[in-house]
Every structure is written in C-alpha cells, then in structure tokens.
N, C-alpha and C positions, 0 to 999 in steps of 0.2 A: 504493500500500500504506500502512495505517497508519504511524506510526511509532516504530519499535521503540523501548522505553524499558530501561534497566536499572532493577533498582528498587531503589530507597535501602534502607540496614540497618534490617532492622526494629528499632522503640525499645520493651525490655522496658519496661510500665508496673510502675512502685513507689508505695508511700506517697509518697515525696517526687518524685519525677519524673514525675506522672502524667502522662501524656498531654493528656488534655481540661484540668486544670491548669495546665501550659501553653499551653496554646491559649487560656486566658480572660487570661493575660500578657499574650500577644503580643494578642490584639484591645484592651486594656488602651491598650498600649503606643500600637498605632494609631489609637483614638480619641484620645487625647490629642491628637498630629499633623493628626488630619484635621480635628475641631473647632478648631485652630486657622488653618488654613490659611481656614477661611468664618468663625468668629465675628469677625473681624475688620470685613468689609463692612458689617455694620450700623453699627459700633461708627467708619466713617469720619467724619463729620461731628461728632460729638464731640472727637475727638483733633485734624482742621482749625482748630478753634474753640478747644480749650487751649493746640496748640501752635504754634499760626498757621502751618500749611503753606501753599503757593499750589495751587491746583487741580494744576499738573503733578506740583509737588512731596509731596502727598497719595499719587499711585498710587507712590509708591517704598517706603511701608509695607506695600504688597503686594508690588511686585516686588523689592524686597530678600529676602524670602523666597523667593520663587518661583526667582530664578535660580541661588543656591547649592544651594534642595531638588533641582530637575531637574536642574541641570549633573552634581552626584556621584553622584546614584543609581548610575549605571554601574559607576561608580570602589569606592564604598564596596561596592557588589553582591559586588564580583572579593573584594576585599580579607577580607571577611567568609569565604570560600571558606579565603583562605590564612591567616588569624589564626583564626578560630574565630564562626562568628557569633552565639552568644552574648556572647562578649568584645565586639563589634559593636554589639550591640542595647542591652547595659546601657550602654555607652560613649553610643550617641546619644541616652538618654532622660536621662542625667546632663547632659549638653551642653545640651539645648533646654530640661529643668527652669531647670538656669543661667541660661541666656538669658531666659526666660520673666519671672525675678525681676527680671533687668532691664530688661526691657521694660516691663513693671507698674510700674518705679519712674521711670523717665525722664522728664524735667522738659524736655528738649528734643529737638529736630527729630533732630541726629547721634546722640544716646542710641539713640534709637529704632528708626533705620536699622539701625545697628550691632547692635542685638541683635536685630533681626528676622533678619540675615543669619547672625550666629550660631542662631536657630533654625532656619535652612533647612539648616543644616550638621550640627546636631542630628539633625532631621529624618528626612534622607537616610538617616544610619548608623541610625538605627533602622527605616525603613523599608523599604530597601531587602533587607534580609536576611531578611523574615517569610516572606514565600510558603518560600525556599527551606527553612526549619526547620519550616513548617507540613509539605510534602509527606514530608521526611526523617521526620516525625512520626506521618502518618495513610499509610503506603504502600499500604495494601489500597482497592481504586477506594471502596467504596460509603463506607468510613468517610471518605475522603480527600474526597468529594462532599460527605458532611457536615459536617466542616471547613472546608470551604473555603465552603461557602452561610453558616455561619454566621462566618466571616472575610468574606466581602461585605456581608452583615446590617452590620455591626458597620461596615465601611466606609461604605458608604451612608446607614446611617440618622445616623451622623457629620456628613456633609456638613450635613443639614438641621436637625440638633439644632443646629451650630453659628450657622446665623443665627437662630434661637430664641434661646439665649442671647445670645447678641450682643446684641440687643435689648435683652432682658430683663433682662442685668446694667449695659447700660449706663445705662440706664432709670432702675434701682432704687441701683447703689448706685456708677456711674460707671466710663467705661472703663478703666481700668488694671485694672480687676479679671480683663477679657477674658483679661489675662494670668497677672495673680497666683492664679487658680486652677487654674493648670498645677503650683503649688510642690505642696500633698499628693495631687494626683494621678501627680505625677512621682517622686515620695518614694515612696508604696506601692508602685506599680510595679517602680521598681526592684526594693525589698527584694523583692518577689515572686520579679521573674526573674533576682534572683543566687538565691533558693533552690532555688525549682521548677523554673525550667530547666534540665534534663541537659548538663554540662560534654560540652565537647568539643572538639577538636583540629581545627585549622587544617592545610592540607596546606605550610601554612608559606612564607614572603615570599620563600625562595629558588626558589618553584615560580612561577612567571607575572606577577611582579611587573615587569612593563614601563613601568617610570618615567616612559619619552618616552611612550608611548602611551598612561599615562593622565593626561601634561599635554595632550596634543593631542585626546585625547575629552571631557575635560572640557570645556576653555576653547570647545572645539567646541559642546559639550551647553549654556553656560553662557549662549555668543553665539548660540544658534537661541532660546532660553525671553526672553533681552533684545532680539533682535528683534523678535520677538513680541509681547510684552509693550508694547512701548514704538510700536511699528508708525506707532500714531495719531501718537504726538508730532513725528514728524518726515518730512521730507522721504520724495518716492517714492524720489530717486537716493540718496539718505543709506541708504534702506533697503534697496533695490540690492546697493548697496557692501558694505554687511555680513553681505547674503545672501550673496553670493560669498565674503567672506571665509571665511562657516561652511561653504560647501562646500569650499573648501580646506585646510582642516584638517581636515575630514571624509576627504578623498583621502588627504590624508598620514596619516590615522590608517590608513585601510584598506590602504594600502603596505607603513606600518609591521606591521600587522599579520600582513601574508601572507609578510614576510620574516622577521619575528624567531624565535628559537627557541622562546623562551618567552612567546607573545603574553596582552595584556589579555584580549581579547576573541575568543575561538576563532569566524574567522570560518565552521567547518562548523554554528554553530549556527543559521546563515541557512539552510543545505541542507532544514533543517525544514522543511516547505510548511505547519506544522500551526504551529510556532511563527512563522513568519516572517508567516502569512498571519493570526494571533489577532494579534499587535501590530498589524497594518494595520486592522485589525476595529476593536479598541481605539480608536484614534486619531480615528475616523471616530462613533464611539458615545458615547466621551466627551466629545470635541467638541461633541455634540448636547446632551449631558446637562447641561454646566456651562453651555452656552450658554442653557438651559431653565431653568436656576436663577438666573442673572443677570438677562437679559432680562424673566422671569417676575416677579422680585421688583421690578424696577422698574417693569413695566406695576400692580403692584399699589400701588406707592407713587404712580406719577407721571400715572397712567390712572385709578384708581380710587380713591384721595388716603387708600390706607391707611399708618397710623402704623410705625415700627420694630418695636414688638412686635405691635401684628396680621399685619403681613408675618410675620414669623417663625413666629406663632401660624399662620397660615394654611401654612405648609409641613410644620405636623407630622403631618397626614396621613400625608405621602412615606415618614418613617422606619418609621410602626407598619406602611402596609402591607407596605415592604420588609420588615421584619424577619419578619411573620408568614408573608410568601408564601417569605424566603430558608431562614428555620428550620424550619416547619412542610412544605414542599412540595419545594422545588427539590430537594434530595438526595434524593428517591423518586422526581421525575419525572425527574431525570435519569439516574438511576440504569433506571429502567425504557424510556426513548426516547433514553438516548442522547446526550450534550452536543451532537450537532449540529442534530437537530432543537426541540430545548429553545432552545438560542439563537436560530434561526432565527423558531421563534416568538414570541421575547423582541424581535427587532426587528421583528418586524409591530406590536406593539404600539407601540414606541415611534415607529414612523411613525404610528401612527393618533392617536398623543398630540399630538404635534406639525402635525399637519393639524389636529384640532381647536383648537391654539392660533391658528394659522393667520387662524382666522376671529374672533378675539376685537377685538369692537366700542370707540369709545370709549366708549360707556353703556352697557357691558357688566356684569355680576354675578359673582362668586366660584364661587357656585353654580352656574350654570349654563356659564360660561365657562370658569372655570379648573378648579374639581376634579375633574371628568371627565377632563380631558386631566393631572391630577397623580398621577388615580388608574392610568389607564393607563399612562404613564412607566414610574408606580413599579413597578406588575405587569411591565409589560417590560423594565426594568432587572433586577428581582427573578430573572428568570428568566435573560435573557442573562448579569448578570457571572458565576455559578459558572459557569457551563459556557465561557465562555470563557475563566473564570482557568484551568479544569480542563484544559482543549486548548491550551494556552499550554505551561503547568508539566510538561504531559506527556510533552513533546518532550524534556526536558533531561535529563542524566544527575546521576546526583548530584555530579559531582565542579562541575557546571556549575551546580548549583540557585542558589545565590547571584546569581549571574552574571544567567539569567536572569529571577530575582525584580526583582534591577534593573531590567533591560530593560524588564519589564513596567510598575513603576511610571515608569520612563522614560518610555513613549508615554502613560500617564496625564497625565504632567505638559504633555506636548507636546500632546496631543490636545488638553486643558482651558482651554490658555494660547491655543493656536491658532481653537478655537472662540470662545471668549470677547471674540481680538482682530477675528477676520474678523464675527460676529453683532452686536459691539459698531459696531464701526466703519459697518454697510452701516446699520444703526437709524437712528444719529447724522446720517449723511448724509443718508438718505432725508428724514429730520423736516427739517433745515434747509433741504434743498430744499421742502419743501411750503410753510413759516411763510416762508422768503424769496420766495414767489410768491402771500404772501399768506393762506393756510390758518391756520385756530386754531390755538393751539401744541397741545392735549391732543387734537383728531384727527388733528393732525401724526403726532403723540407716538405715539397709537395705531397708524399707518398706518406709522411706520417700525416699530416692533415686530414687525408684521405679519409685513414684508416679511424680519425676523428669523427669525421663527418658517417663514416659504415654505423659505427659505436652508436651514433648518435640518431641514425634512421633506427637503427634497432629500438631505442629508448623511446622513442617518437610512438610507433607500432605497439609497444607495450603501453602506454598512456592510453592508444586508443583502444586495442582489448578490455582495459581495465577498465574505460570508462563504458563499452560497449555492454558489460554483462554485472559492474557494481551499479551503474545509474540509473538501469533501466528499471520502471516502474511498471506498476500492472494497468496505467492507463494508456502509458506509452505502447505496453506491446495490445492492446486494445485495440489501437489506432493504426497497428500495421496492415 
C-alpha cells in the first residue's frame, strides 16, 4: 500500500510570507552551499601553489568540509524540528557567511582548514532543514511537484555553475574570491529569510533531544564521510579498523534509539519502504552523478588538455538543461505519470549517459564524446531528483519533516563522497597499472576513466533495479 502521509498545516500566503517568496530564500540559501561545496575543485591548484599544501594535505580543503557538512545533517535535521527551522536556516547561512570571510582571507594552510570546517557546520544547519519547510510550504501534491522541480533546478544546476566559476574567478581575479563572494550573497539572504520567512515554533529541546544519541550518530555520520573521503590515503587494514568502528557506533546509536523515551531518530521512519527504499535510490544515483562530474572534468582536462575555464565553460550545458527540463517539465510530467514512472525513466537515461561515457576515446572530441552523454545525464537527473525528492519527503509526517530532510541530504553527502572515493580510486589504479606495464600515460589516462565510467553504468543500473521493485506501489502496478 502507499504510504499514508499526514499533511503539514497548510501556510496562509500574505504580502510578507508569500509562499513562492520563500521558496526563492530557501533555493537562495542553497545555492550558496552547493556552489560552494564544487567551486572549490577548480580553484585546487591555485590555493596548493599560494599556500604550499602537499598533495595529501591539499584534499583536506575538501574534506574539512565535507565531514562536519555530512556528519550533522542528521543532528541539525532533528534539532530544526525542536527549535524552529527557521531559527535553523538563518542560524546556518550566518555561520558559513562567517566562515566564508575567513576562508577568503586566510594566509595559511590551518586558517583555511579551520574555516572550511566551520562552513561545513554552516552548511549542514542550513541545509538540512529546506526540504522539511519546502513540503510544510507547498502541501497540495501538484504545487509541492513544482517546488520541489524547481528546488532541484536550483540544486543541480549549482553543482555545475560552481566549477564554472571556480575557474573563472580564479582565473580572473584569484582564489580567495571562490570565497569572498559568499559575504553579499550571504548578507541578502539572510535579511531575506528573517523577513519572508513565516516564524514559527519548535516542538521544543524538551521533546527528543537525545544528547547520547546524537553524539553517537554524529561522530558515526562524521567517521563513514572521513573514511570515505580519505579511503585512498591509507592502508586496507587502517580502513578496516574504522569501518568497524563506524559500524559500532552505528549499533549503539540504533540501541540507543529503540530504548530511549525520547529518541533522535524515530526508528518507525525506516518502516517506510517508500522512504527507506528513495534514500537507497539516492545513494546509488548520486554516487553516479558526482562521480560523472569529477571523472568527467578531469578526462577533459587530463585526456583532452582543456584549461580550468573551458572545463567549466564546457559543463554549462548541464545547469541550462537541468533547469529548463526541472522548471518547464518535470512538475506536469510528474504530476501527470506519476513520481514512479518519471524516475524510472530518469534512470534509463542516466544509464544511457554513462555507457556512452563509457566509450570515450583518448583522441576523443567534446562534441561528439562528451555532450551527448552531458546532455542525457542532465535530462535524466532532471527528471529523477523531483520525483525522488517527492517519494522521499512523502513518507514523513510533519512533526518528522526536518528529521527526514536530513536524512535525505544525509545519503547525498554519503552517496557523493562514496562514488567519488570508489570511481576515483579504480581510475587511479587502472592508469598506473597500464603506464607501469608500459602504456602512454594519456591512453593510460583515458583507459582508467573508462573503466570509471563501466563502474559507474553498472551503479547507474543498480539504482534503477532498486528503484524499479523497492518503489513500486500496489497502485502503480494497478495502473500498468
């Protein structure tokens, strides 16, 4: 059977609390976060070269973000519930604005760390609380389809504006700026969403504020994104060791959970098949997708010997298609077939994008090789994330929404870090085994990519299995 939703208080629209008003906030707020989470990868060998990292010590400008953003989502999700997530959202766009200025100004290696990790903490508290204010927002399905297509629009085509600029600001007027132009975009924002945002009430820190349990899902959420993340740099048995660790704190999180009164984490929200089986989706899509934006970008720097800003320039296809197929289409075609079959079809595409990567030569072309397979992605992303944000978000009650906004961006962060570490790592290896036997390094180069891009059709293929026989409903097969 479906599964049954309550549905959030509908939000009377006013002059000042309009609806769709807040909703250009909250994507506001989220493009800020997500362009920074990629303008930074182009913007790496610049900042190596002013502030003399060592190659290892370089990927901590990424991963100092990354494991504060993922580890809280969870935490800050709940928290937003009991405080008010509004209180939440201005809270974390104030924090990473912060951080941002000093990140922009940092003259050394610890400077920089340090405030990248404060933007991941940033980050999180704004982030994690959108969906659940988006759906409390737009409760009626068709207008809530078109929220949420143009809350993915706004997410996606993020991603690829931000190695665009990356490029192009590092380029033009030097990397610190990657940063400093978070300060009046973080400035507006705010004042936006203390005004336009509709205040509102927390169910308050005495209601499920389980302290242990969210030191133990955190440090849990914190040590799977630094495993992850770090995987390459060390040992098998090192990384072993700390797999096991994170499952053990994972255990005693779910202990704690199922005994306490007033748990973090309401474990009936797993009972979902609709929510429990869209994060599994997620994990497995996004995985694909970041691994398609990495990989991608370096077969066109390191394969095809283009600059920072035509890399960039060449991904901005991705956003315009997303944005025109997630605002123009996806809420009428989902609205009219369906979230299930709408995503179903969004991963055929993105398996067909990723086979065509598949095949990309060392004396390969842009045209021929790559934008065909950028342009379908993008159509098949376009279409899957609304309908999978939509069968996610649909499962939760409102007193839950926060909670599982988290969640959501939760398996984002994990799917992204997890694809990027498993597609990175088999590339890397494949090339040195070629060039150590001998093989040029740029059909090496080419050839581990490859075998990237195979890895990653396959991942592709398993998302759409998993979503073809966990999301199906007894009204959807009704309807066949």
């Amino acid at each position: 059977m479906p599964t049954t939703i309550e549905s959030p208080p509908r939000v009377t629209p006013s002059r000042t609390h309009s609806r769709w008003a807040s909703l250009v906030v909250l994507c506001a707020g989220t493009l800020m976060t997500i362009l920074d989470g990629n303008i930074v990868t182009v913007a790496m060998p610049a900042i190596q070269s002013d502030l003399g990292f060592s190659g290892p010590g370089l990927a901590w400008v990424v991963n100092a973000y990354l494991i504060p953003f993922g580890g809280l989502l969870l935490l800050v999700g709940r928290l937003g519930d009991l405080v008010g997530r509004k209180r939440m959202f201005t809270a974390g766009l104030a924090v990473f604005t912060a951080a941002s200025v000093l990140a922009g100004a940092a003259t050394s290696q610890g400077v920089l760390i340090a405030a990248r990790a404060v933007q991941g903490v940033g980050g999180a508290m704004a982030s994690a609380v959108v969906l659940g204010m988006l759906v409390a927002l737009f409760p009626e399905p068709r207008e809530q389809a078109r929220a949420i297509a143009v809350f993915s629009a706004v997410g996606a085509a993020g991603g690829a504006l931000g190695t665009f600029l990356g490029g192009a600001l590092t380029q033009a007027v030097g990397w610190h700026w990657i940063f400093l132009i978070n300060l009046p975009i973080g400035i507006a924002a705010w004042l936006a969403a203390v005004r336009v945002l509709a205040p509102e009430r927390g169910a308050g820190l005495g209601r499920g504020a389980d302290y242990p349990g969210a030191a133990l899902v955190t440090g849990a959420l914190m040590l799977t994104v630094y495993v992850i993340v770090g995987a390459g740099d060390r040992s098998l048995t090192a990384t072993l060791l700390l797999a096991g660790a994170t499952l053990a704190l994972f255990a005693a999180f779910t202990v704690r959970q199922a005994r306490t009164a007033r748990p973090l984490l309401r474990l009936r929200l797993f009972r979902s098949r609709l929510l429990a089986g869209a994060n599994a989706v997620q994990v497995l899509m996004i995985g694909t997708m970041y691994g398609f934006q990495f990989i991608g970008a370096l077969y066109l720097q390191r394969v095809l010997r283009f600059s920072e800003l035509a890399t960039g320039t060449a991904f901005l296809p991705a956003p315009v298609a997303i944005g025109l197929l997630m605002m123009g289409l996806s809420a009428r075609v989902v609205g009219r077939f369906g979230p299930y079959r709408v995503l179903l079809a969004g991963l055929v595409l993105i398996v067909g994008g990723m086979a065509l990567l598949s095949r990309a030569p060392a004396d390969g072309s842009y045209a021929a090789d790559v934008l065909p397979a950028l342009l379908l992605l993008s159509a098949g992303f376009a279409a899957a994330m609304p309908a999978l944000t939509g069968t996610a978000m649909s499962a939760a009650r409102e007193e839950d929404a926060g909670l599982a906004s988290g969640l959501f961006n939760t398996t984002q962060v994990v799917g992204g870090s997890l694809g990027l570490a498993v597609l990175s790592t088999l590339a890397a290896g494949r090339t040195e085994g070629l060039v150590g036997r001998g093989a040029e390094l740029i059909p090496a180069t080419a050839e581990g990519y490859r075998l990237a891009f195979r890895v990653a059709t396959g991942i592709a293929l398993g998302a759409l299995a998993l979503a073809a026989v966990v999301l199906r409903t007894r009204r959807q097969e009704g309807n066949r």
